[in-house]
The first five atom37 places (N, CA, C, CB, O) and aatype in JSON, in Angstrom:
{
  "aatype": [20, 20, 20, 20, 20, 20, 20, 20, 20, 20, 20, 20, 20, 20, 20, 20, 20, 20, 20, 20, 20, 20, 20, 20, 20, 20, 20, 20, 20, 20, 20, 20, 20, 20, 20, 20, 20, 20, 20, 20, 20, 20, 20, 20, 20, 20, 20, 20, 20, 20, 20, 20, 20, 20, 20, 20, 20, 20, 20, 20, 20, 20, 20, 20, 20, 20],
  "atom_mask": [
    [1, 1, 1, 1, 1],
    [1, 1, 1, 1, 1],
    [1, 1, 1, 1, 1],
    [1, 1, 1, 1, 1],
    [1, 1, 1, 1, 1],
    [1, 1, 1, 1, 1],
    [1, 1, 1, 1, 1],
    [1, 1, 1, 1, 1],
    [1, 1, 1, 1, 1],
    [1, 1, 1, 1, 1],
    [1, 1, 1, 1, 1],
    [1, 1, 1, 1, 1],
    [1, 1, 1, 1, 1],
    [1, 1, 1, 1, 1],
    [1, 1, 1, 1, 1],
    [1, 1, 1, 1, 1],
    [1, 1, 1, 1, 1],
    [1, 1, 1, 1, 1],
    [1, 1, 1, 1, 1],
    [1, 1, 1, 1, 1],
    [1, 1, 1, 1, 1],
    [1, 1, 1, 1, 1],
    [1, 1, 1, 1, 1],
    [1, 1, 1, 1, 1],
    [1, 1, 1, 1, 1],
    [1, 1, 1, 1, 1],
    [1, 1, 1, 1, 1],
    [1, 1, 1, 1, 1],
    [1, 1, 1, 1, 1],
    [1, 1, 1, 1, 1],
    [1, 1, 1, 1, 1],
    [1, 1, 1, 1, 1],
    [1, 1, 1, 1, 1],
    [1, 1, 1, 1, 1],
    [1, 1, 1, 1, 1],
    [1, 1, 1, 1, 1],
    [1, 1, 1, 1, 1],
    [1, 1, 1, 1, 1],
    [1, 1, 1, 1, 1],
    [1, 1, 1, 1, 1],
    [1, 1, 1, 1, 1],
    [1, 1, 1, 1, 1],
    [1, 1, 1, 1, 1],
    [1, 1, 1, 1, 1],
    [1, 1, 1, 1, 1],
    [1, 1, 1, 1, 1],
    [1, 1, 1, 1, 1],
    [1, 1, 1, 1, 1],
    [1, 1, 1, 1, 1],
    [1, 1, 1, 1, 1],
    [1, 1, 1, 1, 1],
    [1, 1, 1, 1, 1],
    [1, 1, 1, 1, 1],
    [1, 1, 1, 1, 1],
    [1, 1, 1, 1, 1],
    [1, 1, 1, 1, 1],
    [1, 1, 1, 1, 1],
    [1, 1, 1, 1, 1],
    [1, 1, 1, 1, 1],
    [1, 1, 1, 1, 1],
    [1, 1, 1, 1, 1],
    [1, 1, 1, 1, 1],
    [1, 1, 1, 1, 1],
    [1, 1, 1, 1, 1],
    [1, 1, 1, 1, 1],
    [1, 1, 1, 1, 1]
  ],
  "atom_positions": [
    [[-19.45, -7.9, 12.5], [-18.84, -7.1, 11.44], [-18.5, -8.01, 10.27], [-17.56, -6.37, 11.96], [-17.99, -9.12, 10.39]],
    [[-18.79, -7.5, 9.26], [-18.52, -8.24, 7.6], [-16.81, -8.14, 7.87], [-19.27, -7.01, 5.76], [-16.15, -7.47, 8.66]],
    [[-16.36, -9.39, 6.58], [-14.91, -8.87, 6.22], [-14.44, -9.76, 5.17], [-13.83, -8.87, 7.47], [-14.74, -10.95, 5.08]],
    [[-13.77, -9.18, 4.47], [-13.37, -9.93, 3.36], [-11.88, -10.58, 3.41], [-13.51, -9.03, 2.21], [-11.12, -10.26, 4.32]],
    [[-11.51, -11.5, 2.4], [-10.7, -12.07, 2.68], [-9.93, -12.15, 1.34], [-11.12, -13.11, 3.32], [-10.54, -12.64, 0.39]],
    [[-8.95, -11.81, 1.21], [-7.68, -11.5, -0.18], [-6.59, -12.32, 0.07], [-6.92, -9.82, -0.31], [-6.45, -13.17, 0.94]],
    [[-5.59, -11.82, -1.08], [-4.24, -12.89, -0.94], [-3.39, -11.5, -1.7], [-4.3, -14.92, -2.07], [-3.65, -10.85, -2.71]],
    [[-2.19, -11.43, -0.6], [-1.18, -10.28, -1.82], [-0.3, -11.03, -2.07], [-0.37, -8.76, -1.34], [-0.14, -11.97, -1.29]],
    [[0.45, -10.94, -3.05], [1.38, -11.52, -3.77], [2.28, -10.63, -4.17], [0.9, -12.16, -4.75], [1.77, -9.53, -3.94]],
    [[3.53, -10.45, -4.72], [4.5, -9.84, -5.11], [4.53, -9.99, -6.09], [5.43, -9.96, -4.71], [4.87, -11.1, -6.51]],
    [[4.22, -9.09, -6.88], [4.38, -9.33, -8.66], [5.76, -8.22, -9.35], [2.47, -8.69, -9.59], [5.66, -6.99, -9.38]],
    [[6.39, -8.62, -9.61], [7.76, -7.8, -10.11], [8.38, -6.75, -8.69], [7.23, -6.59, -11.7], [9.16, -5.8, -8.86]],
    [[8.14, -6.94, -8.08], [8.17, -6.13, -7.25], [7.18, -5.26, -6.68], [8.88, -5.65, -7.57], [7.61, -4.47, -5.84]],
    [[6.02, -5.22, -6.93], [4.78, -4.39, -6.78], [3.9, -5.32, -6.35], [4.27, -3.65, -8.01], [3.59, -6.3, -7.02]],
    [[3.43, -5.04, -5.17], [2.11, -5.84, -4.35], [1.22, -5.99, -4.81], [1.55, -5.43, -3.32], [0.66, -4.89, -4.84]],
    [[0.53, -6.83, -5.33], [-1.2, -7.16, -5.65], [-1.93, -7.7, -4.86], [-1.53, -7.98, -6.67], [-1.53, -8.77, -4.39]],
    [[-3.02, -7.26, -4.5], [-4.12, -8.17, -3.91], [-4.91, -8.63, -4.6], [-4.83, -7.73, -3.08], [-5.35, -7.99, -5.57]],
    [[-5.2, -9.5, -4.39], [-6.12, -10.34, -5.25], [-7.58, -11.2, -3.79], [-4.71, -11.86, -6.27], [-7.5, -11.69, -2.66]],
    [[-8.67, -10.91, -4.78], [-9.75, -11.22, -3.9], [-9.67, -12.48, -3.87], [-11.05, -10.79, -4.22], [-9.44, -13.16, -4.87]],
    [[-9.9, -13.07, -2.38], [-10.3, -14.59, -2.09], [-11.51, -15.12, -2.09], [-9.94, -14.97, -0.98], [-11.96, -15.96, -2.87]],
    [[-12.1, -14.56, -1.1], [-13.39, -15.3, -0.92], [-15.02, -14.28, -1.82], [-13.51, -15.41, 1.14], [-14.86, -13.23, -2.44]],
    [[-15.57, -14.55, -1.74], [-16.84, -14.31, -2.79], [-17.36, -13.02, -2.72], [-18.07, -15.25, -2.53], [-17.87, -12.4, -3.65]],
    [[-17.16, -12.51, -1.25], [-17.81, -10.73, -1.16], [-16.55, -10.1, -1.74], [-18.23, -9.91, 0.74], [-16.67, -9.05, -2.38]],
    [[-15.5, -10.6, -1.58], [-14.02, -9.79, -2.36], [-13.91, -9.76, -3.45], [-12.75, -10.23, -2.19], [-13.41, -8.74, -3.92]],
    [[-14.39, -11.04, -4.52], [-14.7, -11.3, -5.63], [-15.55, -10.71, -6.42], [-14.91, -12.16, -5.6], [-15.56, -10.79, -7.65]],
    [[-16.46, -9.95, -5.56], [-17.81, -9.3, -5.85], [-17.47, -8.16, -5.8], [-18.97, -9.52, -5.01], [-17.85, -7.48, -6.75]],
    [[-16.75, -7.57, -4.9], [-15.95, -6.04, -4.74], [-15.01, -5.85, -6.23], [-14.66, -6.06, -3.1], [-15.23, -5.06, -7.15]],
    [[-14.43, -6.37, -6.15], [-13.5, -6.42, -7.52], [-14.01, -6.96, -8.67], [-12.31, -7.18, -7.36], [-13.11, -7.12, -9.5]],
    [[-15.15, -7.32, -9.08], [-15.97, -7.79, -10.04], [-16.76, -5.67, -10.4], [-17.29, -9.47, -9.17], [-16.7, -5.08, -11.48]],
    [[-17.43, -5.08, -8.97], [-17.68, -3.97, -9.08], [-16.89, -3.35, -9.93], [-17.73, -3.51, -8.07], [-17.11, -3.02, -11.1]],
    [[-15.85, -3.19, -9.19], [-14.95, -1.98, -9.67], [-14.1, -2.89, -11.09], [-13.64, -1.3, -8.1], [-12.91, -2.72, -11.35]],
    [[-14.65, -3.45, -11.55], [-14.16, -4.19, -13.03], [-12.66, -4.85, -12.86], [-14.04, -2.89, -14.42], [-12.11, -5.21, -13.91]],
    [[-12.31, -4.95, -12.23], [-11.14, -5.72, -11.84], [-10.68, -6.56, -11.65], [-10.84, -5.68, -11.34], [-11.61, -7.22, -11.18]],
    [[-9.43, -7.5, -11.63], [-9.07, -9.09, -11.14], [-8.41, -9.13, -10.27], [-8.43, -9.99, -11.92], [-8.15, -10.16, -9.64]],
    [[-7.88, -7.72, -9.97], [-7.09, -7.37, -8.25], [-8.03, -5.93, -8.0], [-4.73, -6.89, -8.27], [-8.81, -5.24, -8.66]],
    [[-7.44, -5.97, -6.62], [-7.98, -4.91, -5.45], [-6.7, -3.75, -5.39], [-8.23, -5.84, -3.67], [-5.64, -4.03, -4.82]],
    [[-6.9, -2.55, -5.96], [-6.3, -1.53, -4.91], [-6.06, -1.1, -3.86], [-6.45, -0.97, -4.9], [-6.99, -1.29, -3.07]],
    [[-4.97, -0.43, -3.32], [-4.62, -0.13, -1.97], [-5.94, 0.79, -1.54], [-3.06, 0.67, -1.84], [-6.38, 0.64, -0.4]],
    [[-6.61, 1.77, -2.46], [-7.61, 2.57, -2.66], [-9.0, 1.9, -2.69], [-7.33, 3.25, -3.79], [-9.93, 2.49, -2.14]],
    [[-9.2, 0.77, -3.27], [-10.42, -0.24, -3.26], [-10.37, -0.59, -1.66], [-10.21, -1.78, -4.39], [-11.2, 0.04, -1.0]],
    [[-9.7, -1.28, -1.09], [-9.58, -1.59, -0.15], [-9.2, -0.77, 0.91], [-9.07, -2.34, -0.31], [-8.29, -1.31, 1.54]],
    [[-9.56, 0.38, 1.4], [-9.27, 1.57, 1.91], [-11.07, 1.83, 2.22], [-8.26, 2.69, 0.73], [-11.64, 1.87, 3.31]],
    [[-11.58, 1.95, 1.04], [-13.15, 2.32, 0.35], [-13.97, 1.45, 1.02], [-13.39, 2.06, -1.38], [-15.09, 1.84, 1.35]],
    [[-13.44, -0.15, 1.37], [-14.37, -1.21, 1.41], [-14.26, -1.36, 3.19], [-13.86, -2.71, 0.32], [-15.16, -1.98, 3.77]],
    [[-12.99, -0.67, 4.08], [-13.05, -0.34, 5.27], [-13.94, 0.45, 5.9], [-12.18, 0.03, 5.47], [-14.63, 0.24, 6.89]],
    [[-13.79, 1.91, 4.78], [-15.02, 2.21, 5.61], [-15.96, 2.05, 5.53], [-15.27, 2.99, 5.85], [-16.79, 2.76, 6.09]],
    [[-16.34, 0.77, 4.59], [-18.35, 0.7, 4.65], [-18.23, -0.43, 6.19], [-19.55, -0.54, 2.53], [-19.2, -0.85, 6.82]],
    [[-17.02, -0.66, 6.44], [-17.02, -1.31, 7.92], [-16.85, -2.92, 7.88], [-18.52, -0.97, 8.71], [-17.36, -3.73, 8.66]],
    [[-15.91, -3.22, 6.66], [-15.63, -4.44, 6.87], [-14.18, -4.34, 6.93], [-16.2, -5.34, 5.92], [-13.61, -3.32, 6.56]],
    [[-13.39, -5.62, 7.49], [-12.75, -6.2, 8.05], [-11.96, -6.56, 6.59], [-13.43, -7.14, 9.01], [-12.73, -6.88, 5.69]],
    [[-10.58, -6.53, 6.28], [-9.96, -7.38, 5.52], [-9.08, -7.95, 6.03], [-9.58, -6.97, 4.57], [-8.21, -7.42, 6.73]],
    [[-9.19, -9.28, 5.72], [-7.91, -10.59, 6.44], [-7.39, -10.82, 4.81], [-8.8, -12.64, 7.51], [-7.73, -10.55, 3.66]],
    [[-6.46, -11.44, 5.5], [-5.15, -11.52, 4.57], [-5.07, -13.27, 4.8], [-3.49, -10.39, 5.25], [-4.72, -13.79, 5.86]],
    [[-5.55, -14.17, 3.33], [-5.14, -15.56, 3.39], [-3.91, -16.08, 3.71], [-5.33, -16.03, 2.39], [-3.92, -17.21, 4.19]],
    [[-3.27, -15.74, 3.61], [-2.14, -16.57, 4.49], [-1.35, -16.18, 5.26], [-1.36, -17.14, 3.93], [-0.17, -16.53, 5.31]],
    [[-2.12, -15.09, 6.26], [-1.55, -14.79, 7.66], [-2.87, -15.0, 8.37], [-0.82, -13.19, 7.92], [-3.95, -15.28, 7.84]],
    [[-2.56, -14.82, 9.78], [-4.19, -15.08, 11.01], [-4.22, -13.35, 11.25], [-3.82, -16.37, 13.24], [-5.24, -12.92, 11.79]],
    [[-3.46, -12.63, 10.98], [-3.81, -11.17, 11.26], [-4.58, -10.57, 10.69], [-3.02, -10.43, 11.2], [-4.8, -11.01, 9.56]],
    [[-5.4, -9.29, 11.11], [-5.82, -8.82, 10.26], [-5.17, -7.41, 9.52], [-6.89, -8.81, 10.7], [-4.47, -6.69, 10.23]],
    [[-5.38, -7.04, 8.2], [-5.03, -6.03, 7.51], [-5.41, -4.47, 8.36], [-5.76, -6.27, 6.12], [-6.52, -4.32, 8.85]],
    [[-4.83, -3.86, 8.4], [-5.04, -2.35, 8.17], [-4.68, -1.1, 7.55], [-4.97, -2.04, 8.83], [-3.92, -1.08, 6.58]],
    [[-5.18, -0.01, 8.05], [-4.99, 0.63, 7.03], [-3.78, 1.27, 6.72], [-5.81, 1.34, 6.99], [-3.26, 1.84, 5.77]],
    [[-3.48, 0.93, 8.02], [-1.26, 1.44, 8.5], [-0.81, 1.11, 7.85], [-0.14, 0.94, 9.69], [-0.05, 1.85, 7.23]],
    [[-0.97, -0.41, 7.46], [0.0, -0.92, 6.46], [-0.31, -0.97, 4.88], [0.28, -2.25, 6.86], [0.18, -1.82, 4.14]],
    [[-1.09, -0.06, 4.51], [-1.41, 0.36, 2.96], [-1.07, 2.04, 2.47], [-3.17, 0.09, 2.75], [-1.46, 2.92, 3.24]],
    [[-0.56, 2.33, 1.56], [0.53, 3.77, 1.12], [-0.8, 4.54, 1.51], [1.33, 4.08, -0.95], [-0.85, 5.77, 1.46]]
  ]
}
């Protein structure tokens, strides 16, 4: 299974993800962007990849996105 790999950060209080590695970069390059939506990344699950989160070993799901 593919999966991409991001970083969220806390910006004023509001979560951003931001793409890490190069297929995430490429996802958010698509959709014209310099961060990822809770909705981008929702979209990019079900083509059946995997998103990890850089600075945890867990992986993301979709439980934990609004």
């Amino acid at each position: 299974m593919k999966e991409i790999t991001i970083e969220m950060k806390d910006r004023f209080g509001k979560m951003k993800y931001y793409p890490h590695c190069n297929d995430a970069k490429l996802f958010a390059s698509i959709a014209g962007t310099s961060t990822m939506t809770e909705q981008t990344l929702k979209r990019i699950m079900k083509l059946g990849y995997k998103v990890k989160v850089a600075q945890r070993s867990n992986e993301l799901t979709e439980g934990e996105l609004k």
